[in-house]
TORPA-4810 file (N, C-alpha, C, O; in nm, 3 decimals):
<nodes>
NODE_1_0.084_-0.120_0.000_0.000_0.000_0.000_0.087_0.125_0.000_0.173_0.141_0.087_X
NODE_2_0.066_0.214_-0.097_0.120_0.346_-0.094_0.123_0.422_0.047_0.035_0.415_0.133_X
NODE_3_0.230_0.489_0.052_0.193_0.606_0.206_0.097_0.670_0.167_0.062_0.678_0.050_X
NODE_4_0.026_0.739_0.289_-0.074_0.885_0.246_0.043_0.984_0.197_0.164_0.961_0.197_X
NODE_5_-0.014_1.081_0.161_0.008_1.223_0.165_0.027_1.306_0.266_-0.064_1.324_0.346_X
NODE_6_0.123_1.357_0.276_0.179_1.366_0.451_0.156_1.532_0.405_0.212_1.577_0.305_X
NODE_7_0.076_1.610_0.485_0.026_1.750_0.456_0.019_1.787_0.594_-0.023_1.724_0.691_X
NODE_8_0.096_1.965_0.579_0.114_2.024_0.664_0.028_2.202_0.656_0.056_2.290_0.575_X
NODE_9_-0.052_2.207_0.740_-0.155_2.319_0.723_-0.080_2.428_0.777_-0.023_2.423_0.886_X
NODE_10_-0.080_2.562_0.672_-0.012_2.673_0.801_-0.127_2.758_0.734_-0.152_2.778_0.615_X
NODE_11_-0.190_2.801_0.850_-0.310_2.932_0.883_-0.326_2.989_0.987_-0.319_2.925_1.092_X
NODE_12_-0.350_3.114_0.987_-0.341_3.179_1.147_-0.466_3.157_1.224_-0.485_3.191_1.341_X
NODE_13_-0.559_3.090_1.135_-0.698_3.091_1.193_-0.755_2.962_1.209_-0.810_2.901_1.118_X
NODE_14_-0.743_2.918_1.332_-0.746_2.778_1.385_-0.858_2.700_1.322_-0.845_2.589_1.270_X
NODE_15_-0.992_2.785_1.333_-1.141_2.767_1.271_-1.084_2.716_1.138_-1.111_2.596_1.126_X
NODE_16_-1.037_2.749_1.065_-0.974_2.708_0.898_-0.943_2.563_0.898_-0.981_2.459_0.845_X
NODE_17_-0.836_2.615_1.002_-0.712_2.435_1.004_-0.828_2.349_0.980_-0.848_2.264_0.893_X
NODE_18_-0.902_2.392_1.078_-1.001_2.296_1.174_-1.060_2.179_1.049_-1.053_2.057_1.044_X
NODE_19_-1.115_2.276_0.961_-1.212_2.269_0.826_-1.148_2.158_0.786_-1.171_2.041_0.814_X
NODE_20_-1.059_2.211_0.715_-0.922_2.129_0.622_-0.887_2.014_0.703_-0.935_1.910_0.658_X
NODE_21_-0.816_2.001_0.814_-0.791_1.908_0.851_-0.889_1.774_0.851_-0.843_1.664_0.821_X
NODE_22_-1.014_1.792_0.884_-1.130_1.706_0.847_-1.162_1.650_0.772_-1.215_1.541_0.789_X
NODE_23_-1.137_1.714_0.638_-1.173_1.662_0.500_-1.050_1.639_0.406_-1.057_1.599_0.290_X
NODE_24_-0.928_1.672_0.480_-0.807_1.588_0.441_-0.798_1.442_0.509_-0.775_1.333_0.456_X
NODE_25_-0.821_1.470_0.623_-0.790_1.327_0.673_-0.863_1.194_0.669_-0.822_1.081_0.696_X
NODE_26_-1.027_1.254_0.611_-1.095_1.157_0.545_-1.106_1.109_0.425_-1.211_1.064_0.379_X
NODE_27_-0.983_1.116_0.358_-0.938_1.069_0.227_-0.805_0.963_0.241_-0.696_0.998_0.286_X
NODE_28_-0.833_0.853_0.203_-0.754_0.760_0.220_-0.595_0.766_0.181_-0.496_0.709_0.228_X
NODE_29_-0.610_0.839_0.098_-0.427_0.896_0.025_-0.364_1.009_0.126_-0.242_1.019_0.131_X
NODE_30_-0.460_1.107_0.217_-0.379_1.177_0.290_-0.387_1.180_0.411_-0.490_1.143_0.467_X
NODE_31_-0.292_1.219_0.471_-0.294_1.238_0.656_-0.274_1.370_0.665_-0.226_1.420_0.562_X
NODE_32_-0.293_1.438_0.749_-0.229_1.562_0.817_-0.156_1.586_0.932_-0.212_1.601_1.040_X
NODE_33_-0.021_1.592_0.917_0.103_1.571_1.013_0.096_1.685_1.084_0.155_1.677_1.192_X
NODE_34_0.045_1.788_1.062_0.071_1.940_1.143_-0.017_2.036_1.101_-0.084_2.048_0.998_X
NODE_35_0.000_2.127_1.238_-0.049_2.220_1.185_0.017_2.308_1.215_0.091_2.288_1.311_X
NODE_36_0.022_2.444_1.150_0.108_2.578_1.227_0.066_2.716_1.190_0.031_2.739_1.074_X
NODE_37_0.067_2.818_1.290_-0.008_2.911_1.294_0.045_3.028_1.239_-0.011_3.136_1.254_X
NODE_38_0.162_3.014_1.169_0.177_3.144_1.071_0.344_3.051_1.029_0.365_2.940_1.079_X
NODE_39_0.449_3.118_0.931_0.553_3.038_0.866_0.664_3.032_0.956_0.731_2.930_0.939_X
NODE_40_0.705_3.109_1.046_0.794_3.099_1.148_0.758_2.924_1.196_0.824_2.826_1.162_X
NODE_41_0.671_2.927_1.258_0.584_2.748_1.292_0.634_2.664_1.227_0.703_2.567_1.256_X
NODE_42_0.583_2.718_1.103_0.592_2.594_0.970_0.754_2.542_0.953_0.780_2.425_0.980_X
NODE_43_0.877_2.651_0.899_0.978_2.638_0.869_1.010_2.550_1.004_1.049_2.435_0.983_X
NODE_44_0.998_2.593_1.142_1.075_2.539_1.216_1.012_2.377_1.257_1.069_2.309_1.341_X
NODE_45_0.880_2.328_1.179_0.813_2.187_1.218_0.840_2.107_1.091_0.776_2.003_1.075_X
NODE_46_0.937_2.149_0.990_0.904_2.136_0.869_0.992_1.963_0.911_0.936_1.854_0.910_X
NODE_47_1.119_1.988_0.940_1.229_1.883_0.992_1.126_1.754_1.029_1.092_1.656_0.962_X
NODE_48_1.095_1.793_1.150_1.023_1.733_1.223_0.905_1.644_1.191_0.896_1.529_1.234_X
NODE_49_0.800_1.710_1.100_0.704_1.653_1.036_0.731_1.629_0.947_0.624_1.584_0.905_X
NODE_50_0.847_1.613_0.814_0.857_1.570_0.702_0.712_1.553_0.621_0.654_1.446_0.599_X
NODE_51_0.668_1.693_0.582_0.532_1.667_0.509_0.567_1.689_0.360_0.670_1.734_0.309_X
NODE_52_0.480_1.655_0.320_0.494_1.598_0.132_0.461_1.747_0.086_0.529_1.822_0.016_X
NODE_53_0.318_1.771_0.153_0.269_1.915_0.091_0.231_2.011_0.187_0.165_1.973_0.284_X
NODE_54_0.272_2.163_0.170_0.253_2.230_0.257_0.129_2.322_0.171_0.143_2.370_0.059_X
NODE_55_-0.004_2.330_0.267_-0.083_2.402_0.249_-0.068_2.575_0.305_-0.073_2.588_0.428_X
NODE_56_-0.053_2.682_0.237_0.007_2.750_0.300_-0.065_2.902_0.289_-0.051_2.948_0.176_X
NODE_57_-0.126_2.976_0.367_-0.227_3.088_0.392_-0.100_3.232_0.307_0.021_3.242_0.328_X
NODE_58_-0.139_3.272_0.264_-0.046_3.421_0.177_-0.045_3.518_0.289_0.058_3.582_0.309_X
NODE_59_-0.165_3.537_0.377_-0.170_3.649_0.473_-0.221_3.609_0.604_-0.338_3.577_0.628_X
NODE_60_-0.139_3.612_0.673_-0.086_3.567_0.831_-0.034_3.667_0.900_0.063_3.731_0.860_X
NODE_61_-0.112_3.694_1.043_-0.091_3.786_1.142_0.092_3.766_1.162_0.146_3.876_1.150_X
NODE_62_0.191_3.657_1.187_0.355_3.659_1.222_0.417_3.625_1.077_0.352_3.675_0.985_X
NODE_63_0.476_3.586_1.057_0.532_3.614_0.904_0.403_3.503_0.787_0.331_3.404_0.801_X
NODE_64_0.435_3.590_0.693_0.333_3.592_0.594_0.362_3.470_0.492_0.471_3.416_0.509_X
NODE_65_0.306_3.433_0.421_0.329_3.342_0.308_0.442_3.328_0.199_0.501_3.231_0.153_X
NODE_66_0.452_3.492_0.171_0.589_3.571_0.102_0.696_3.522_0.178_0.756_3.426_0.128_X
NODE_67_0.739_3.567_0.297_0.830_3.549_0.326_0.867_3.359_0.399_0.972_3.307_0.434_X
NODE_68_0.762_3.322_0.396_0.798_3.146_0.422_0.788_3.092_0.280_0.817_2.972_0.284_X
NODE_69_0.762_3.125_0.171_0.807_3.031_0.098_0.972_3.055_0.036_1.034_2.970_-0.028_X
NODE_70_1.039_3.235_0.083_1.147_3.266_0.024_1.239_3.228_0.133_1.354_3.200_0.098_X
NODE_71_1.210_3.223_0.256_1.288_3.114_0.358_1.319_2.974_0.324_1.427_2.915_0.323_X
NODE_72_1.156_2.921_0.286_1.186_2.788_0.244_1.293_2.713_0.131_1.352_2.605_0.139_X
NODE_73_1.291_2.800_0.042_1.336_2.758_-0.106_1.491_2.815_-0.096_1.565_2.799_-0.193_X
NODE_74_1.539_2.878_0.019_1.642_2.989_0.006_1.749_2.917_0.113_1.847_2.981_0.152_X
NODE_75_1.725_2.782_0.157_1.822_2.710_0.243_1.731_2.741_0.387_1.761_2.628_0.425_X
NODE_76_1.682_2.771_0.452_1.670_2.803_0.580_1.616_2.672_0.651_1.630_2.668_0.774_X
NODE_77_1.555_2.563_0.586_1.510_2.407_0.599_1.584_2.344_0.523_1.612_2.366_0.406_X
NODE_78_1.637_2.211_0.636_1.756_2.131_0.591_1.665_2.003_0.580_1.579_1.970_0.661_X
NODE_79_1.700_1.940_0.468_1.608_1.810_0.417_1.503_1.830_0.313_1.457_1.934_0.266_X
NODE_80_1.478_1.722_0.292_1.384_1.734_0.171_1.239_1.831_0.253_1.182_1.832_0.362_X
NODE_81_1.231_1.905_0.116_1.141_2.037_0.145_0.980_1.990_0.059_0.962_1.922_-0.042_X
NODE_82_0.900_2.049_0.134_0.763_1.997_0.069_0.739_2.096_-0.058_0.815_2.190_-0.082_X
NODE_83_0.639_2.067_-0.126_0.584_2.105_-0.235_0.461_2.221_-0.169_0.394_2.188_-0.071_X
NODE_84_0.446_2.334_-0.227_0.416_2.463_-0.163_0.253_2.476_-0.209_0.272_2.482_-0.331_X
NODE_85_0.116_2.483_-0.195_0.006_2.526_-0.273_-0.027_2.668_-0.206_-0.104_2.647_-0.112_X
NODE_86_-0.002_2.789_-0.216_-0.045_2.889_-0.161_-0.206_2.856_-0.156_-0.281_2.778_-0.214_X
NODE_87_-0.223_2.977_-0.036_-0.406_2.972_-0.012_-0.446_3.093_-0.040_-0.364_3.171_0.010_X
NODE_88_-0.553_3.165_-0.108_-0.594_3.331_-0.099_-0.701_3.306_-0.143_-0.748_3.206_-0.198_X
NODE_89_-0.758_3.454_-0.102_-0.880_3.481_-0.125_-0.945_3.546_-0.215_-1.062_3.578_-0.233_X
NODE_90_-0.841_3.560_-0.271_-0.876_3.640_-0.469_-0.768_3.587_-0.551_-0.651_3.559_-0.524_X
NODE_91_-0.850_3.579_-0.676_-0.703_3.477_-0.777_-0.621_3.591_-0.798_-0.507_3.583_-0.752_X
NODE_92_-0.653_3.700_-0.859_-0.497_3.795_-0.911_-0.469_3.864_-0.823_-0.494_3.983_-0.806_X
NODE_93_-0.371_3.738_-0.714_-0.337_3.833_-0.546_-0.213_3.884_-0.612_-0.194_3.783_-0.680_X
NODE_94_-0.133_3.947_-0.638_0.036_3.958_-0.658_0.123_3.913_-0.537_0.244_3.898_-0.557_X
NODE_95_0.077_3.893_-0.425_0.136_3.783_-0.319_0.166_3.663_-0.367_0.272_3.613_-0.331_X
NODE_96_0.058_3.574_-0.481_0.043_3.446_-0.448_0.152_3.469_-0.594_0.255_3.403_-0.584_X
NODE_97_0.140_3.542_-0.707_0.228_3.525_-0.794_0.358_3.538_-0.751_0.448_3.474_-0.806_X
NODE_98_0.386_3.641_-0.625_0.550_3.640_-0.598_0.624_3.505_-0.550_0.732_3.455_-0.583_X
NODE_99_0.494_3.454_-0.431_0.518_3.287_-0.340_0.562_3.238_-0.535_0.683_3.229_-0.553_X
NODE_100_0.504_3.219_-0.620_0.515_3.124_-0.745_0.660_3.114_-0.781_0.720_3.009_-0.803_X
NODE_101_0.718_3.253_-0.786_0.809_3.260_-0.871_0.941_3.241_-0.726_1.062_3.220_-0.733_X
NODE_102_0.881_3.255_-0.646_1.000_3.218_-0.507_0.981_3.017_-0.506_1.050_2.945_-0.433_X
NODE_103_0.918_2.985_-0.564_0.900_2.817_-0.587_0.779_2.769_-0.494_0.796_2.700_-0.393_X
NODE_104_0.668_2.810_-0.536_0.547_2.770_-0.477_0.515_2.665_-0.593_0.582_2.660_-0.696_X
NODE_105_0.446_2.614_-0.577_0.369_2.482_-0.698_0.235_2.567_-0.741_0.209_2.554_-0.860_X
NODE_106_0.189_2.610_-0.704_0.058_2.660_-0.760_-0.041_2.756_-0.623_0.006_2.786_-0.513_X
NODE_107_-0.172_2.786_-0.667_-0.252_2.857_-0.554_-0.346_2.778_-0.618_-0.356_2.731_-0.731_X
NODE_108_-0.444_2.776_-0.469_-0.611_2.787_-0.476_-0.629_2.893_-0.398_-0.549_2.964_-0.336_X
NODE_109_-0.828_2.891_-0.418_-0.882_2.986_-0.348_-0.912_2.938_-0.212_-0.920_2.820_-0.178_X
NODE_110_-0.928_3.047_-0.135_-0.978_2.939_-0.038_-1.138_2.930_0.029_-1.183_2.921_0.144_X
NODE_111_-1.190_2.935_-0.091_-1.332_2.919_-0.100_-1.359_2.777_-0.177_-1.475_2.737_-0.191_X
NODE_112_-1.230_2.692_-0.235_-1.276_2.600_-0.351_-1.311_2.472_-0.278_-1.281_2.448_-0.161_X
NODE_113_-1.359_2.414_-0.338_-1.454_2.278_-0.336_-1.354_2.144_-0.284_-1.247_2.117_-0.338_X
NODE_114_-1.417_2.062_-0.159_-1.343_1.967_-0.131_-1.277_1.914_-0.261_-1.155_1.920_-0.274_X
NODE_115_-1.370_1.854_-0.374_-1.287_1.791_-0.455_-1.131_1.843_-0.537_-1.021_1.788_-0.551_X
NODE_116_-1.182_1.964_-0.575_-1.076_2.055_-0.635_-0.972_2.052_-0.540_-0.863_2.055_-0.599_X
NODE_117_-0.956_2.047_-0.383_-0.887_2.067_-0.309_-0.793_1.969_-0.319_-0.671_1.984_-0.328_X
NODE_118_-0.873_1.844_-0.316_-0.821_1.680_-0.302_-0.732_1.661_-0.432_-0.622_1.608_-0.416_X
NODE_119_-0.770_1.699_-0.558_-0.708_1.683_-0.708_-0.575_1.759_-0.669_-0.467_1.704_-0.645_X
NODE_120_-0.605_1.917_-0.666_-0.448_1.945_-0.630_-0.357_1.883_-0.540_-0.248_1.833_-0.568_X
NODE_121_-0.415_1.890_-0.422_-0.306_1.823_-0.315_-0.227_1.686_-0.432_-0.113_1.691_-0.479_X
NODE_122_-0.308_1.598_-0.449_-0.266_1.474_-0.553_-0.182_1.530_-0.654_-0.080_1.469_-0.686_X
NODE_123_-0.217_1.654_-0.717_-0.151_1.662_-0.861_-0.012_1.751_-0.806_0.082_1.773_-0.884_X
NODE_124_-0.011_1.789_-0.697_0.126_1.857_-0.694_0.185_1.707_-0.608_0.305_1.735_-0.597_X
NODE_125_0.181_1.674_-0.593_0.259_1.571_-0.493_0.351_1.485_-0.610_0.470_1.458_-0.622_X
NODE_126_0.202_1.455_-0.704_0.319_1.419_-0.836_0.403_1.470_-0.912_0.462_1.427_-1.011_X
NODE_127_0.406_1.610_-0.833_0.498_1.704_-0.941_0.436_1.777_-1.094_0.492_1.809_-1.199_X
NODE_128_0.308_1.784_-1.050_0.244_1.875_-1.152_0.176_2.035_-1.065_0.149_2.048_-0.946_X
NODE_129_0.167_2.112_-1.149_0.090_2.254_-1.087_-0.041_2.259_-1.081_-0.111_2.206_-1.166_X
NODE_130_-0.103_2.344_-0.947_-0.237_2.350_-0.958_-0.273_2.480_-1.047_-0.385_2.524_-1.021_X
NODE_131_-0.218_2.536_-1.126_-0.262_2.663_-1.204_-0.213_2.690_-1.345_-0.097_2.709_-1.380_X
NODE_132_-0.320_2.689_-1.419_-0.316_2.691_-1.590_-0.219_2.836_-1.608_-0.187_2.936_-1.542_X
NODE_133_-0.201_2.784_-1.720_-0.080_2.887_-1.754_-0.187_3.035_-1.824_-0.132_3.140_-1.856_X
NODE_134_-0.306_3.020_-1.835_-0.358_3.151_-1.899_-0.348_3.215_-1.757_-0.301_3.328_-1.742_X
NODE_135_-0.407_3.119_-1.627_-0.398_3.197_-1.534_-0.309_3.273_-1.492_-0.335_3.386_-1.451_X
NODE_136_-0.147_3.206_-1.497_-0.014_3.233_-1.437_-0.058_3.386_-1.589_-0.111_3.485_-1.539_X
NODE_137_-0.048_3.390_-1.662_-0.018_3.509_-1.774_-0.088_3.616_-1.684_-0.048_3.732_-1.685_X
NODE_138_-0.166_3.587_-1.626_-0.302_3.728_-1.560_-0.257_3.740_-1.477_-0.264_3.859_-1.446_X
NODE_139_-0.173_3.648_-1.363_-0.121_3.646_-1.232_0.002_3.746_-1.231_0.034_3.816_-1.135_X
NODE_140_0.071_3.741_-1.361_0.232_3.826_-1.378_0.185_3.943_-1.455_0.273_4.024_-1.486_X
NODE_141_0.074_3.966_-1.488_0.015_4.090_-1.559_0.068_4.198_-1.421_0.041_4.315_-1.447_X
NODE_142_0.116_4.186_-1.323_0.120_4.272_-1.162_0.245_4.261_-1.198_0.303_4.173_-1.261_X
NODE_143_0.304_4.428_-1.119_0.439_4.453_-1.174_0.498_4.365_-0.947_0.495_4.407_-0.831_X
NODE_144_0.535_4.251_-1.014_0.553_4.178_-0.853_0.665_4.121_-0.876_0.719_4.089_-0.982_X
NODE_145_0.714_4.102_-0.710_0.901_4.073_-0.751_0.918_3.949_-0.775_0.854_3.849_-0.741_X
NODE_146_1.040_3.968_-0.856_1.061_3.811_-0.939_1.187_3.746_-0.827_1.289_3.801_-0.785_X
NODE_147_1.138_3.618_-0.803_1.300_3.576_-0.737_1.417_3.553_-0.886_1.370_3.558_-1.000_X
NODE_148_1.538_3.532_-0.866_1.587_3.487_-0.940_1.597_3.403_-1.016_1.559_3.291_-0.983_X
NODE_149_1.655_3.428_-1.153_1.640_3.335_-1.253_1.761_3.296_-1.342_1.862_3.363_-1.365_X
NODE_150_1.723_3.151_-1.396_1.855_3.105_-1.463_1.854_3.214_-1.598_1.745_3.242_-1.646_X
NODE_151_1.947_3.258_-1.642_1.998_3.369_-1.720_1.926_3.305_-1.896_1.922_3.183_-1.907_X
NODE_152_1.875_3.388_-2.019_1.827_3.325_-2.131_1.878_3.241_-2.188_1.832_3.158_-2.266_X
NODE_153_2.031_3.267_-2.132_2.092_3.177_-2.250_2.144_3.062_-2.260_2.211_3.017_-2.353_X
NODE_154_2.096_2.988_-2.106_2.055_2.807_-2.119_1.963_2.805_-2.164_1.932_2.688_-2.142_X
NODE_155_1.859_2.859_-2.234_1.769_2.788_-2.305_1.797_2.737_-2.459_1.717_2.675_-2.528_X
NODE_156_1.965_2.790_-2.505_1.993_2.773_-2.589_2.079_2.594_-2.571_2.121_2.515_-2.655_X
NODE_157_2.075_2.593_-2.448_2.177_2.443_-2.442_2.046_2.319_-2.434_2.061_2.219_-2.364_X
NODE_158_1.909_2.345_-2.521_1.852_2.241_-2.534_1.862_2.207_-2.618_1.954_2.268_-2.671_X
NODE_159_1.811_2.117_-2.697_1.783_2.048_-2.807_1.684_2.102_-2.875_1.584_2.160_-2.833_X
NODE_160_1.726_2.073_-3.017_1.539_2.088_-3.121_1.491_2.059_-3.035_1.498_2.119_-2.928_X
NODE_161_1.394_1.906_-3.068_1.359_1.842_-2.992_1.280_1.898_-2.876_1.158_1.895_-2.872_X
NODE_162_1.389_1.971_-2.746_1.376_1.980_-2.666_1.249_2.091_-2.612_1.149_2.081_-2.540_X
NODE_163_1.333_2.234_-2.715_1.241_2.348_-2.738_1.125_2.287_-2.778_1.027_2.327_-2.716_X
NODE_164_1.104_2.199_-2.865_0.958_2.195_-2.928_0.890_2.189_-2.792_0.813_2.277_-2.754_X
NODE_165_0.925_2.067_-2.709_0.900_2.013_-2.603_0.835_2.100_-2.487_0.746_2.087_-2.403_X
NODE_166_0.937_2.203_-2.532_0.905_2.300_-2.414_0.799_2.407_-2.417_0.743_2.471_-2.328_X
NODE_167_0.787_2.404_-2.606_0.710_2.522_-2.610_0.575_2.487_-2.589_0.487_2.566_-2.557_X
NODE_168_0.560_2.360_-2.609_0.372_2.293_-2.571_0.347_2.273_-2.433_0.238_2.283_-2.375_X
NODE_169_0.503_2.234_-2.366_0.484_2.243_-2.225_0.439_2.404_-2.132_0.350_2.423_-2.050_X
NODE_170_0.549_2.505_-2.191_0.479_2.610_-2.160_0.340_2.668_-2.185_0.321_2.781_-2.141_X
NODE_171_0.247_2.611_-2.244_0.129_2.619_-2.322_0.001_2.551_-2.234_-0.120_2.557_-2.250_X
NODE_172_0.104_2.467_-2.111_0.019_2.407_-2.041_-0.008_2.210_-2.078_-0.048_2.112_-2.014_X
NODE_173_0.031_2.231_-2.184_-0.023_2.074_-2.231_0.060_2.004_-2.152_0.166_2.038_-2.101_X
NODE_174_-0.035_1.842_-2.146_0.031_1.749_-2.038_0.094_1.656_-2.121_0.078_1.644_-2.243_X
NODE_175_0.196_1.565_-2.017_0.302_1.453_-2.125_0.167_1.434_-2.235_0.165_1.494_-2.342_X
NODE_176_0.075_1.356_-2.198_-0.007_1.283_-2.290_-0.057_1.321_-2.452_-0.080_1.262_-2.558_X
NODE_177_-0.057_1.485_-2.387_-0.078_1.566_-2.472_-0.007_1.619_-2.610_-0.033_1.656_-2.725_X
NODE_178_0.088_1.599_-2.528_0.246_1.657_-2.626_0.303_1.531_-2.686_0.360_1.517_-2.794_X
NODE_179_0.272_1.434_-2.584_0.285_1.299_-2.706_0.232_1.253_-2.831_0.294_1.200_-2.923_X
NODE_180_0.065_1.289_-2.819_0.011_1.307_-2.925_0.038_1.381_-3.035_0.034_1.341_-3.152_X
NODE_181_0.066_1.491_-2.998_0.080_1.614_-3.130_0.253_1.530_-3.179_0.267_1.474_-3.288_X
NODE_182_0.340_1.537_-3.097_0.470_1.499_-3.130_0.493_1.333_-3.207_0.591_1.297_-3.273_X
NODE_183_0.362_1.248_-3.169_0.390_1.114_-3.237_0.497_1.022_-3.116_0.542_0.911_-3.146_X
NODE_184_0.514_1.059_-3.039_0.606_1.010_-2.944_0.534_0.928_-2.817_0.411_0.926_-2.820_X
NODE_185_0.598_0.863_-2.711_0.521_0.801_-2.600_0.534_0.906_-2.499_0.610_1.004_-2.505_X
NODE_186_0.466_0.880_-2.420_0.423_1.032_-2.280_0.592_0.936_-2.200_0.683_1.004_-2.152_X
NODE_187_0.597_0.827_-2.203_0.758_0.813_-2.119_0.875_0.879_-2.187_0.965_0.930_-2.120_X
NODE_188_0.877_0.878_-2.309_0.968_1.005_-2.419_0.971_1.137_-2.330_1.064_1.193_-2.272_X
NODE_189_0.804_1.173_-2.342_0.795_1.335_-2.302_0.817_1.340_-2.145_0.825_1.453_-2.097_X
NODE_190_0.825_1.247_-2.071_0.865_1.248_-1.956_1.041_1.241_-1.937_1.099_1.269_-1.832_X
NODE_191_1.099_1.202_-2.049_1.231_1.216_-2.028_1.263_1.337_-2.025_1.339_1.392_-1.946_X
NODE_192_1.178_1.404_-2.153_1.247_1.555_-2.230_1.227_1.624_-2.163_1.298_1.725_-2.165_X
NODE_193_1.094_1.609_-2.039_1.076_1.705_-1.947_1.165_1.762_-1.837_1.194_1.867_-1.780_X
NODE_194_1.198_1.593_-1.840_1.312_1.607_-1.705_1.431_1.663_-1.743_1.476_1.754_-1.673_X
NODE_195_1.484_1.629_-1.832_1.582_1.706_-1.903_1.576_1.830_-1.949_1.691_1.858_-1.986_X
NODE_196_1.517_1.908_-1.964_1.447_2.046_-1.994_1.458_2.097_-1.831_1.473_2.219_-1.827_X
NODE_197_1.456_2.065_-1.761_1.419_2.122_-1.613_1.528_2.109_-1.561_1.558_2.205_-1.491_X
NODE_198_1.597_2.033_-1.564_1.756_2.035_-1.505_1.860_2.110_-1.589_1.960_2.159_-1.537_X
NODE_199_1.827_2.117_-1.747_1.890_2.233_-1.793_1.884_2.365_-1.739_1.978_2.443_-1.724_X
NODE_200_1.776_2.380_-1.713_1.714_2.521_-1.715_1.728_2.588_-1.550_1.719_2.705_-1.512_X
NODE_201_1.758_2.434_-1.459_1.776_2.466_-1.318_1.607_2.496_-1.267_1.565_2.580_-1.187_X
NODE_202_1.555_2.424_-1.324_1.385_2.441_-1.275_1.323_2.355_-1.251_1.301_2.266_-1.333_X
NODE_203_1.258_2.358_-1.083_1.229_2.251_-1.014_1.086_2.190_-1.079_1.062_2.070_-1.062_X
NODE_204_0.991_2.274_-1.152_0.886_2.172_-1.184_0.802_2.245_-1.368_0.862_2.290_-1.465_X
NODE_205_0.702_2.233_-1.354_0.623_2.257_-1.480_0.571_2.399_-1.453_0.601_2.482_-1.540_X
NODE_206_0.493_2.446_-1.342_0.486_2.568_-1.284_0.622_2.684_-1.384_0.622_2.762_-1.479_X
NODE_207_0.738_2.618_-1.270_0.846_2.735_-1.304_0.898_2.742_-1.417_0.964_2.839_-1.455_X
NODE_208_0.872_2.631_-1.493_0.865_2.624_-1.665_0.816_2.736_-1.692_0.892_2.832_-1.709_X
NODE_209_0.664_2.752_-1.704_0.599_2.836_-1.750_0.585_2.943_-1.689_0.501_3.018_-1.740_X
NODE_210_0.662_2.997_-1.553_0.742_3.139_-1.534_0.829_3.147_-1.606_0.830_3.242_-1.684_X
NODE_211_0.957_3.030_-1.605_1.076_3.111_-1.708_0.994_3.157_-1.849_1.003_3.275_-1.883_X
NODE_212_0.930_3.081_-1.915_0.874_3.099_-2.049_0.806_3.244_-2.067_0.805_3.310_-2.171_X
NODE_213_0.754_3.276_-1.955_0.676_3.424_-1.942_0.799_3.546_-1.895_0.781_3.664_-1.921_X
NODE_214_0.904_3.503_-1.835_0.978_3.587_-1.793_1.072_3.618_-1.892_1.153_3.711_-1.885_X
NODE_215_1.057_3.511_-2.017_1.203_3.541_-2.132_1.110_3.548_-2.243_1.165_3.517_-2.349_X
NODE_216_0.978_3.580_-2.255_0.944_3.590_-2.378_1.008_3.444_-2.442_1.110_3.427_-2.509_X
NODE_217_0.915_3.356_-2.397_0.934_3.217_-2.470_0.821_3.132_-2.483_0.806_3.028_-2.547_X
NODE_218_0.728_3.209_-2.395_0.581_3.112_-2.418_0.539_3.077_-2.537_0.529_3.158_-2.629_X
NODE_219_0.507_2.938_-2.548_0.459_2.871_-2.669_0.556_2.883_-2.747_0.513_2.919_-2.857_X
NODE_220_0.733_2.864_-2.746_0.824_2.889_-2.810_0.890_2.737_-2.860_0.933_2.656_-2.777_X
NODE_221_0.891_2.712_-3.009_0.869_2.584_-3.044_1.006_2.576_-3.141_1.030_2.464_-3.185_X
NODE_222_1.098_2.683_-3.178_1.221_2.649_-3.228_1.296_2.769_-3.190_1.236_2.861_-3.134_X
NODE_223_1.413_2.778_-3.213_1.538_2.884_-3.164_1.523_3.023_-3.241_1.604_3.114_-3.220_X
</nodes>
């Protein structure tokens, strides 16, 4: 039997946890290892609870969402680090786009639907994003700070191939997807992916489709 989903709640508002914790833990794939009441909490239980996914509030009375996911991603937690879903209460927050580009996996609202909740938690754990790339385009439409980035001109150390790869990936399409149009198997496009992301020094599909928006490369299919 697979482990659950080892998920760690940070919200300042206990009533919230409360919610979430309930209807996470009655799903057979996840548990909930913690909870913590703003990111100071979180960073320092992170060791400790080894959680898969951190559910994580943008606006918190002791440090905020901003600054725990640029702690997180920036060395300040030693060991494997969880996968980030910001929480807010309006989609075009420029908070939740900054958490993105500091290495968040995606946002929800936090008005959305058990199920929607349950799909993401699942789809980032596998290393996919909870947020379409038309969205991420509306999300960076906000003049919001960028963390750092690998410089344009590894995107030149891919392959044909690779670019094509990348430019349907930035577009949002999934392996399955890009296998089809390309004639190839989704384990192909799972290689090129991986290889595309370690060129580029980019931890998932998300920050794909920031670099792609940040270099003028979206939907960019040859050199």
């Amino acid at each position: 039997m697979t482990d659950p989903i080892r998920i760690l709640l940070t919200d300042d508002q206990a009533l919230f946890r409360a919610g979430l914790r309930v209807v996470l833990d009655a799903q057979d794939d996840m548990v909930v290892v913690g909870e913590a009441s703003d990111g100071a909490e979180a960073l320092a239980r992170i060791p400790e609870l080894r959680p898969d996914v951190m559910l994580l509030d943008m606006r918190m009375s002791g440090m905020d969402g901003v600054e725990t996911v640029r702690q997180l991603f920036s060395g300040a937690v030693e060991g494997p680090l969880p996968r980030v879903v910001v929480l807010t209460t309006f989609g075009l927050d420029p908070a939740a786009a900054t958490a993105i580009r500091l290495g968040a996996s995606g946002f929800l609202l936090k008005d959305t639907t058990p199920p929607f909740l349950f799909a993401a938690v699942r789809a980032v754990h596998e290393g996919s994003s909870v947020i379409a790339p038309n969205d991420l385009s509306q999300l960076f439409g906000a003049d919001v700070e960028r963390a750092p980035a690998p410089q344009p001109e590894a995107f030149q150390s891919l392959t044909d191939r690779e670019r094509i790869v990348f430019g349907w990936a930035s577009r949002g399409l999934s392996n399955a997807e890009i296998a089809a149009k390309e004639f190839v198997t989704e384990s192909t496009v799972k290689t090129q992916i991986s290889s595309i992301l370690g060129k580029l020094a980019l931890r998932d599909r998300v920050q794909l489709v920031v670099y792609a928006h940040d270099h003028g490369l979206a939907g960019a299919r040859d050199a």
